[in-house]
C-alpha positions as CSV (number, residue, x, y, z in Angstrom):
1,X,0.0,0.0,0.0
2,X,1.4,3.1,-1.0
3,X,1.8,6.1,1.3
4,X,1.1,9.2,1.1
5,X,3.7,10.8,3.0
6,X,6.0,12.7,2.4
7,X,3.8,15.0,0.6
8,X,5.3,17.5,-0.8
9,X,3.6,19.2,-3.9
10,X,5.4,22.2,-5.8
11,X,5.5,25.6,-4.2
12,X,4.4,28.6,-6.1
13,X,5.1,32.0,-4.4
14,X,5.3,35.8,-5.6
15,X,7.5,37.4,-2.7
16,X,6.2,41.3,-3.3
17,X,8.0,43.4,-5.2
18,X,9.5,45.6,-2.5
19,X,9.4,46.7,0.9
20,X,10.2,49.8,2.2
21,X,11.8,50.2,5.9
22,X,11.5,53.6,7.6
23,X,14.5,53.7,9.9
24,X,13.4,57.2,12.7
25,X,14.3,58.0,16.0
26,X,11.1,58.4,17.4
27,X,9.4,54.9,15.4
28,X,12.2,52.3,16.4
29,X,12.2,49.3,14.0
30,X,13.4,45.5,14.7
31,X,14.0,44.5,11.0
32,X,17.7,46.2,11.6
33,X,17.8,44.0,15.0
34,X,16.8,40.8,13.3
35,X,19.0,41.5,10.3
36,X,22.1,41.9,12.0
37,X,22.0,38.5,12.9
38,X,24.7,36.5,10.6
39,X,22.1,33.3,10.8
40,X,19.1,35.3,9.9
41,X,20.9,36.4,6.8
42,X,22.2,33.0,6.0
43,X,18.6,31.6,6.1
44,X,17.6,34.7,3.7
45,X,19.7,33.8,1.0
46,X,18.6,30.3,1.6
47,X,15.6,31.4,0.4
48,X,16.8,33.0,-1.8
49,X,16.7,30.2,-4.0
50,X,13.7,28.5,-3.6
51,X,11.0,28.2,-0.4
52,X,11.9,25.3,2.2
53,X,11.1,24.1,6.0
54,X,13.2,24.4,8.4
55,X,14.6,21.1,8.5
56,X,15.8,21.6,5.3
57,X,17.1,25.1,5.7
58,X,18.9,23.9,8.7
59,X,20.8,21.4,6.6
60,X,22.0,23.8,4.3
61,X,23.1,26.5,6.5
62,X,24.5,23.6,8.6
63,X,22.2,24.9,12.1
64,X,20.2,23.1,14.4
65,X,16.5,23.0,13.7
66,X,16.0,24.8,17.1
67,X,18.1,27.5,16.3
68,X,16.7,28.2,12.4
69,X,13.6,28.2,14.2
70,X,14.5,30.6,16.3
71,X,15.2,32.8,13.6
72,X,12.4,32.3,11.4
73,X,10.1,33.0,14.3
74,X,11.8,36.5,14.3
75,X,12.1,37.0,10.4
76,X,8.3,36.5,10.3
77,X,7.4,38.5,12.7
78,X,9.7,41.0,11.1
79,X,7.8,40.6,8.0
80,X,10.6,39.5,6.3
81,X,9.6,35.7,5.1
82,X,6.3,33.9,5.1
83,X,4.8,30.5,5.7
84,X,3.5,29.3,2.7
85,X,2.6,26.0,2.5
86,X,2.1,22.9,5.1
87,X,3.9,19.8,3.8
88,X,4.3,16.5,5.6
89,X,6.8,14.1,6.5
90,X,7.3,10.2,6.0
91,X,6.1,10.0,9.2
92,X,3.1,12.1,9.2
93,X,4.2,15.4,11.1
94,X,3.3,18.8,9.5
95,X,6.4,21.0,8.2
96,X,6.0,24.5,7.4
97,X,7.4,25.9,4.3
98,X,8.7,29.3,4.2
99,X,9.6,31.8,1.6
100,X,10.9,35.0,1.2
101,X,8.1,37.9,1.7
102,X,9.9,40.8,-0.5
103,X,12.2,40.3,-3.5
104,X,13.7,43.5,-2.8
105,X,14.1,45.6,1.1
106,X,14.6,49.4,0.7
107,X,16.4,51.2,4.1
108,X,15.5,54.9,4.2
109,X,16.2,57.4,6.9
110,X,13.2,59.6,8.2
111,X,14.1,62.2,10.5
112,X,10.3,62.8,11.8
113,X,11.3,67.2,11.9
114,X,11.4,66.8,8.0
């Protein structure tokens, strides 16, 4: 009898276009926070390539699952990836696949007396 896990269909995701990141001293942002994080940006050009779970991403940027985790809690919440699809495992267990949100992050400086 044939399984069927893992399944595992092919992802298709649009990250936006761009996003725009309005650094001011009175409106404190975390994207700088959770950029500045060496893993953080080793799981973004992960992405880069193509959407994955965390298992996998893990294994390529050679990290614990806990620790990629860690991370992609924050770079969600920083808007910066997105959960896009629920795959599952030989064994049954859901695995979240995440992609990049924005094909393109803009910086800008905003003094709020301009």
């Amino acid at each position: 009898m044939a399984s069927a896990f893992p399944h595992q269909p092919p992802v298709t995701h649009a990250p936006r276009e761009e996003t725009n990141i309005v650094v001011d001293r009175d409106e404190p942002t975390d994207v700088l926070q959770v950029l500045s994080s060496e893993s953080a940006q080793e799981i973004l050009g992960t992405l880069k390539s193509e959407p994955r779970t965390a298992s996998e991403i893990a294994k390529s940027v050679n990290q614990s699952v806990q620790n990629v985790s860690y991370h992609l809690d924050r770079l969600c919440e920083a808007e910066l990836i997105t959960p896009i699809e629920t795959w599952y495992s030989e064994k049954g267990r859901e695995m979240t696949v995440y992609a990049l949100a924005t094909e393109q992050l803009v910086v800008q400086f905003h003094d709020s007396d301009d």
